[in-house]
C-alpha positions as CSV (number, residue, x, y, z in Angstrom):
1,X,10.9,-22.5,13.5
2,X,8.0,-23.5,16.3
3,X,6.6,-26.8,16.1
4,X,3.6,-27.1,17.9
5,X,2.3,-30.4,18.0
6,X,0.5,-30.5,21.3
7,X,-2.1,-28.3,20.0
8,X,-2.2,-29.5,16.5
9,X,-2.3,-33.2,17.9
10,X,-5.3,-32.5,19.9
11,X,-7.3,-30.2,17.6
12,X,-7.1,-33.2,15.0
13,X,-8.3,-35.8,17.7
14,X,-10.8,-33.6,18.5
15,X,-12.1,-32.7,14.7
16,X,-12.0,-37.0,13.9
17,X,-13.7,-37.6,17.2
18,X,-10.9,-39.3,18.2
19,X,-10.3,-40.7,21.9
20,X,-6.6,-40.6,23.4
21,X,-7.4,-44.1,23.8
22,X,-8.3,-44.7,20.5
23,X,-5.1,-43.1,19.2
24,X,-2.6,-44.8,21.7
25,X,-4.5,-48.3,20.3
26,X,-3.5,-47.4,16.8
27,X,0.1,-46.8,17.4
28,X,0.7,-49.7,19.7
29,X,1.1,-47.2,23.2
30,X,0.0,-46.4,26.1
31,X,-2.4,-43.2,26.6
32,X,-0.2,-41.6,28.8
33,X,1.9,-41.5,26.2
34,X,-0.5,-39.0,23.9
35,X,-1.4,-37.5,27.0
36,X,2.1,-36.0,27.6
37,X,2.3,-35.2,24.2
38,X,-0.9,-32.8,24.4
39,X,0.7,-31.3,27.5
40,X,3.8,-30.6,25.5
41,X,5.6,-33.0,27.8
42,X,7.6,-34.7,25.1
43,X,7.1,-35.5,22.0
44,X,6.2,-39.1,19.6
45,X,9.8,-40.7,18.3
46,X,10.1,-39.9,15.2
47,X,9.3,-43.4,13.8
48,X,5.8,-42.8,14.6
49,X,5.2,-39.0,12.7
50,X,4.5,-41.0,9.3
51,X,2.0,-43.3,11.0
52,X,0.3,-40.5,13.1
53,X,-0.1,-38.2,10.0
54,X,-1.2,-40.8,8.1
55,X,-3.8,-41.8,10.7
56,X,-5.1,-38.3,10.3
57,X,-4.3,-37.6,6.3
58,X,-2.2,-35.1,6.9
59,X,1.4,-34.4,6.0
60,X,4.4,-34.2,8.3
61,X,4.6,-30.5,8.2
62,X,0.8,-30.2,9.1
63,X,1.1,-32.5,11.9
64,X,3.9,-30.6,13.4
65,X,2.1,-27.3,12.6
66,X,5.4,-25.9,10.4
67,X,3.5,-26.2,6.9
68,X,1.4,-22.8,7.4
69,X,4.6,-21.2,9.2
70,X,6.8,-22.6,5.9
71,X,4.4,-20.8,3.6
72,X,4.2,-17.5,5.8
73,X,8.4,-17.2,5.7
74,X,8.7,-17.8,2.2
75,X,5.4,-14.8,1.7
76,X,7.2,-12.9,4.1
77,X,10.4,-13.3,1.9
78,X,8.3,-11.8,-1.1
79,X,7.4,-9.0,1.2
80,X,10.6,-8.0,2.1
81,X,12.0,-8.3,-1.3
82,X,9.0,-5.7,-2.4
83,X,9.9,-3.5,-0.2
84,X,12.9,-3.3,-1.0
85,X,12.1,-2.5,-4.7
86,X,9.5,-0.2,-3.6
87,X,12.3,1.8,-1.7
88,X,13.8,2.1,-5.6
89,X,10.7,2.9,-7.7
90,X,11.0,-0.5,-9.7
91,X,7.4,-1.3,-10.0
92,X,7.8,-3.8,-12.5
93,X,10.3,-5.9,-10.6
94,X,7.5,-5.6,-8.0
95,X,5.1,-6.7,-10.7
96,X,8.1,-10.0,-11.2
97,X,8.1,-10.5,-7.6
98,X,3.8,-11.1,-7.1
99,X,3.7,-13.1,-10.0
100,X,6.4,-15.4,-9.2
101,X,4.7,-15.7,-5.5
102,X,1.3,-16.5,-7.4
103,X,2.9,-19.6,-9.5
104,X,4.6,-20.9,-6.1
105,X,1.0,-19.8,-4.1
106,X,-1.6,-19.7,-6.6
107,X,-4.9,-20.2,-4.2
108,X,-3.2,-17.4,-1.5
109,X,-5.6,-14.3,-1.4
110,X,-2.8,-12.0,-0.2
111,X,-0.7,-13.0,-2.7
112,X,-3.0,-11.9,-5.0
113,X,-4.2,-8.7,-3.5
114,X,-0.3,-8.1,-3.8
115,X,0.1,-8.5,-7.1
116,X,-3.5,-6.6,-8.0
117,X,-2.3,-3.7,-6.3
118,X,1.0,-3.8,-7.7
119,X,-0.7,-3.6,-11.5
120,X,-2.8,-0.6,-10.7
121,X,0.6,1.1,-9.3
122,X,1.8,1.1,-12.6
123,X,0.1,4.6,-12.7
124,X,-1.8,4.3,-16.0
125,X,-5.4,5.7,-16.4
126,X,-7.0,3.9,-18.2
127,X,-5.7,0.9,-16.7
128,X,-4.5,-1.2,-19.9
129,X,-7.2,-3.7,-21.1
130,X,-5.0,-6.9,-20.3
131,X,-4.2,-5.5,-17.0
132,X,-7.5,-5.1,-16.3
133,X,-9.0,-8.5,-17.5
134,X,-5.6,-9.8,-14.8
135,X,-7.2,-7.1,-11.9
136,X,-10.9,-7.9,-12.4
137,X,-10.2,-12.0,-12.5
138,X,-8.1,-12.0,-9.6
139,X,-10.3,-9.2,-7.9
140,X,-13.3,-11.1,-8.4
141,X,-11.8,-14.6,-6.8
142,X,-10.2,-12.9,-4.0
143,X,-14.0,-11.3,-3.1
144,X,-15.4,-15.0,-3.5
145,X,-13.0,-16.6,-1.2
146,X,-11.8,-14.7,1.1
147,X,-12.8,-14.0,4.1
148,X,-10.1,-11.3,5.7
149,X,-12.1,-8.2,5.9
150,X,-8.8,-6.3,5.5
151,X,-8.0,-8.2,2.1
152,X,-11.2,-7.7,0.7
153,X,-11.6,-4.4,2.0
154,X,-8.7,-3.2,-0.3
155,X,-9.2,-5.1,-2.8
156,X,-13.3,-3.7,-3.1
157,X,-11.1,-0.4,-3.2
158,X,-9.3,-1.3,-6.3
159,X,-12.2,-2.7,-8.4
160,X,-13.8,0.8,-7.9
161,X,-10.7,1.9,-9.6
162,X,-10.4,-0.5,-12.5
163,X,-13.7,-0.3,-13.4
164,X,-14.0,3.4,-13.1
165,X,-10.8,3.4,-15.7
166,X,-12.7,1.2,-18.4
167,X,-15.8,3.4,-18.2
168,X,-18.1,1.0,-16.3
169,X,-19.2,3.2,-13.9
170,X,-22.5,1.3,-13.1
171,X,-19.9,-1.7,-11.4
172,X,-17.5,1.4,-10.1
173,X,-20.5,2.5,-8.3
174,X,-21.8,-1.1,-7.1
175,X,-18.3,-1.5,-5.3
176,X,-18.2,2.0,-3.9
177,X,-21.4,1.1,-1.9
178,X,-19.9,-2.2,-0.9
179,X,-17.2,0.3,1.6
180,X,-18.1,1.7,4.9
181,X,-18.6,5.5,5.2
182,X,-15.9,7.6,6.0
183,X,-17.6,8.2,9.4
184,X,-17.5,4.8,10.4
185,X,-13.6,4.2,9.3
186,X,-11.2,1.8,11.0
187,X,-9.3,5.0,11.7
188,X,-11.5,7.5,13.3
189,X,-12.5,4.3,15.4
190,X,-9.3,3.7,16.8
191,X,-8.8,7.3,17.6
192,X,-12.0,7.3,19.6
193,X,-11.6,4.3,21.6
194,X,-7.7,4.5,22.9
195,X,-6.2,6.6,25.5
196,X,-3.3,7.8,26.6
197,X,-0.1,8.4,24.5
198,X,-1.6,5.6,22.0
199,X,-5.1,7.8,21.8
200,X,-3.2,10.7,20.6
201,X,-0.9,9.4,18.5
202,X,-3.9,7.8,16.4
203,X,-6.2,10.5,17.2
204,X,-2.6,12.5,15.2
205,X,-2.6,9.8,12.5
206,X,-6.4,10.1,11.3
207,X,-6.1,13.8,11.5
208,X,-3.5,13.6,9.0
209,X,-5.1,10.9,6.8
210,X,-8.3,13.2,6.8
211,X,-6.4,16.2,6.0
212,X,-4.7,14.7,3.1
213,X,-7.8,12.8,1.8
214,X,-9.2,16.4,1.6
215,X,-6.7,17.7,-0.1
216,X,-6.2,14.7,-2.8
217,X,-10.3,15.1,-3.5
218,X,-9.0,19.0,-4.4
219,X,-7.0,17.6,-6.9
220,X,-9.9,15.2,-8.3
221,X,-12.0,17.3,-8.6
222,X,-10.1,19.4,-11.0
223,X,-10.7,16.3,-13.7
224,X,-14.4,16.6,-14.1
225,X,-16.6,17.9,-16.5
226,X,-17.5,21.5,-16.9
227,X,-14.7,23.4,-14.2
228,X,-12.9,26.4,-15.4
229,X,-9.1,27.0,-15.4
230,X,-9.5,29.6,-12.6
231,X,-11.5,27.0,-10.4
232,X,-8.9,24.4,-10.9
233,X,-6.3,26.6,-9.4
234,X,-8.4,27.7,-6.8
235,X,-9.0,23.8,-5.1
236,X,-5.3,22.7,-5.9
237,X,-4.3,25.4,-4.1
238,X,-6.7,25.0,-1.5
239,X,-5.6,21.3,-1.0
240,X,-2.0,22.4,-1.1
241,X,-3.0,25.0,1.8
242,X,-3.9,22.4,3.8
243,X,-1.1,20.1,3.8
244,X,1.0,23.5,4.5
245,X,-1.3,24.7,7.5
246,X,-0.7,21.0,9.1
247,X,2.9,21.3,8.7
248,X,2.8,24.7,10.0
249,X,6.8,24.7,11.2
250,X,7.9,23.3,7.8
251,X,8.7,19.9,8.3
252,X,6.9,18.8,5.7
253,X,8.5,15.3,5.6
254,X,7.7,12.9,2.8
255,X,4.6,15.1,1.7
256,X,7.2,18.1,0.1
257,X,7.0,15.9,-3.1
258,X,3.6,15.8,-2.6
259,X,3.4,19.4,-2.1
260,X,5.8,19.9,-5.7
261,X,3.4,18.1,-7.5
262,X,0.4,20.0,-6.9
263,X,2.2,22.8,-7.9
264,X,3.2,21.5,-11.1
265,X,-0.5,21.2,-11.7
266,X,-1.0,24.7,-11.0
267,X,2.2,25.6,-13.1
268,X,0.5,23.7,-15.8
269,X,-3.1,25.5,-15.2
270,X,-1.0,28.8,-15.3
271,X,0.8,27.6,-18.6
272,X,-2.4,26.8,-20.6
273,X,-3.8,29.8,-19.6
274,X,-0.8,32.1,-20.6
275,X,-0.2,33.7,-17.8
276,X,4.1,33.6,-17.6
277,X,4.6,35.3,-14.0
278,X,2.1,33.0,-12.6
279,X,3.3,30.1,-14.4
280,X,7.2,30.5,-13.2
281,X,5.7,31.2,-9.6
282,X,3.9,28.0,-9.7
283,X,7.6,26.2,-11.2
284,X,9.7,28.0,-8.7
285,X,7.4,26.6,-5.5
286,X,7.3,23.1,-7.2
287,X,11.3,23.2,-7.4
288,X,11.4,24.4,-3.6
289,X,9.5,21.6,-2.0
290,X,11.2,19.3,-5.0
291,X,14.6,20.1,-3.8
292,X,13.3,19.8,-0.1
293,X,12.1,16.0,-1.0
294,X,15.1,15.1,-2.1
295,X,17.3,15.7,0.5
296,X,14.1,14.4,3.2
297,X,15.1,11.1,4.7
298,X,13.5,9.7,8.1
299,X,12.5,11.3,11.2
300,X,9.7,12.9,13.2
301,X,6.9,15.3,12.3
302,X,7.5,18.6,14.3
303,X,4.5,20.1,13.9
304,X,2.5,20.2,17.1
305,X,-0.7,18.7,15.7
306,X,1.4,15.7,14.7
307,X,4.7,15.4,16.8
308,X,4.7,11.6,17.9
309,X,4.2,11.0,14.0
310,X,7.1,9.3,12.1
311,X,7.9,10.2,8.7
312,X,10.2,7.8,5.7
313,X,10.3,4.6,7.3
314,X,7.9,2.4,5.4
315,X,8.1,4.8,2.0
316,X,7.9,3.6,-0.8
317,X,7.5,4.6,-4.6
318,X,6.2,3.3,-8.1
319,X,8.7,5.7,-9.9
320,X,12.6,5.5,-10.3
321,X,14.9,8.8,-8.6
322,X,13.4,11.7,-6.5
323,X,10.9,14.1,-7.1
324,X,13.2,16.2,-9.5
325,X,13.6,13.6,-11.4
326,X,9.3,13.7,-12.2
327,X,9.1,17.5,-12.0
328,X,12.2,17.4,-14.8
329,X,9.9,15.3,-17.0
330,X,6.9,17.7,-16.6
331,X,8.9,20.4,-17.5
332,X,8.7,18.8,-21.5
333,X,4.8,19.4,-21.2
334,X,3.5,21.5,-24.5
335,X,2.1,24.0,-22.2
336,X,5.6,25.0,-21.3
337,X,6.8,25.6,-24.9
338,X,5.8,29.4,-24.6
339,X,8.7,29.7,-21.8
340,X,11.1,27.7,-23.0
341,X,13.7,30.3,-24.2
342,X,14.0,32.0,-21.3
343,X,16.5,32.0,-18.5
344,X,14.5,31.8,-16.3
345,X,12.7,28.9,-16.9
346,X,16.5,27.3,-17.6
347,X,17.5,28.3,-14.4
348,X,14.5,25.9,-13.1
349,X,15.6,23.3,-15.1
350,X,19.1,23.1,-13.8
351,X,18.3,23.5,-10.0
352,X,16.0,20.2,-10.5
353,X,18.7,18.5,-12.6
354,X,21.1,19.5,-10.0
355,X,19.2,17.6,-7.3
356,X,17.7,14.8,-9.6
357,X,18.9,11.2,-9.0
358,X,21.3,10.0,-11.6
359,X,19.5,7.5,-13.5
360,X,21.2,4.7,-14.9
């Protein structure tokens, strides 16, 4: 661990308004002495840290500059350890993890975005009404505080979301103003303003942001009031064109589950509706690019429009086993019922549990 008490020593003096001089009188030393310490020529004996930190009220740690770098190891330590439960699906020993960091950090605004976010991964719409007192509390303290416009930027994000899920969509709204325009993103910025192999690569990384913003709106838009089967179809499957029209070579990388998913909404569409050839269509593209997530690991994008993207390195989940694992659970939706019986729908079934995760 750095200690680095030349600068902390002198930022103090100079936020007391006190002279080398005046410091060196105090400890019984001579002012070259504090001089050679600000130049990082040596340091006090260790006798004098309590009486120097005391001058000052500060602790030990503070005066050495290693309290801030203790509590950033043992965040970075709850990071990790996230992480590495994302990498399993267990969200609610992610949950464990941010609320043990909050007793041990309770005033730390990260911290708390963490374990905000962390709730609203649990995946349940309408966000349950403890969970979202919890959210909206620590939300609304983190927006009072803070001022990392990363943090708060996120976290603005999320209170659209919560409140959208208990019906207040006047607040919803009020924080949905409070977030710069799409336009005027921290991505599209970026992409603008470098050059070079760093200019494309996140000139490649906003267009695929944009393209799959576009395509999630396609599926949210299939939740509102007053839109027919048919039209639900048509933007799923116009979202899930594309993703496919970005990854035009078929390395599809971690969006394949994506990709299964949609059609799982358009199997489910298909099954509502009746239709049975449609409806085993739909299932038999959702096993393909199921089957194809599961056995996706790391690597690069191939496609040209996004080649010196990486893929799998920081992915995480808030679900346990692959994506054959999910579409298996879909396949008990009522809508299916009418299907059932046949082999056909059988044989789906035991190509996804053949690929599934076992689950202990």
């Amino acid at each position: 661990m750095d200690i680095n008490l030349k600068d902390k020593l002198k930022n103090l003096r100079q936020q007391k308004n006190v002279t080398q001089e005046a410091l060196a009188k105090h400890l019984g030393i001579s002012q070259q002495s504090v001089c050679k310490w600000e130049r990082g020529e040596g340091f006090p004996d260790i006798s004098l840290l309590p009486q120097i930190a005391l001058y000052f009220n500060v602790s030990i740690d503070d005066l050495l500059d290693v309290g801030q770098a203790r509590i950033k190891e043992k965040i970075d330590g709850y990071t990790e350890e996230d992480k590495l439960l994302g990498k399993i699906g267990d969200n609610n020993a992610r949950i464990a993890v941010w609320e043990n960091a909050l007793k041990e950090f309770p005033n730390n605004h990260y911290v708390m975005s963490k374990l905000m976010s962390r709730i609203i991964c649990k995946g349940l719409f309408p966000i349950p009404e403890d969970d979202a007192k919890i959210c909206i509390e620590l939300g609304t303290r983190i927006l009072d505080e803070s001022t990392d416009a990363r943090i708060r930027e996120s976290v603005i994000s999320e209170m659209c979301y919560i409140y959208n899920s208990i019906n207040d969509t006047e607040k919803a709204l009020c924080y949905a103003e409070m977030l710069g325009s799409m336009y005027n993103c921290r991505e599209s910025r970026k992409a603008f303003i470098l050059d070079g192999e760093d200019g494309i690569k996140e000139t490649q990384s906003c267009i695929l942001k944009f393209v799959y913003l576009a395509a999630l709106e396609t599926v949210n838009v299939t939740n509102k009031e007053g839109i027919s089967e048919e039209e639900k179809i048509r933007y799923v499957q116009f979202g899930t064109d594309l993703l496919k029209m970005l990854f035009s070579d078929g390395n599809y990388g971690g969006y394949s589950g994506d990709i299964a998913w949609r059609y799982s909404l358009i199997a489910r569409t298909y099954g509502e509706m009746k239709d049975e050839e449609k409806t085993f269509e739909a299932l038999e593209d959702c096993v393909k690019f199921s089957v194809l997530a599961s056995k996706t690991k790391e690597g690069h994008f191939t496609s040209p429009i996004i080649d010196r993207l990486e893929y799998g390195k920081d992915y995480s989940k808030n679900y346990k086993g692959n994506s054959c694992n999910i579409i298996l659970k879909y396949l008990d939706w009522p809508m299916f019922d009418f299907i059932r019986d046949t082999q056909r729908f059988n044989d789906i079934r035991e190509t996804l549990t053949e690929y599934a995760e076992k689950e202990e």
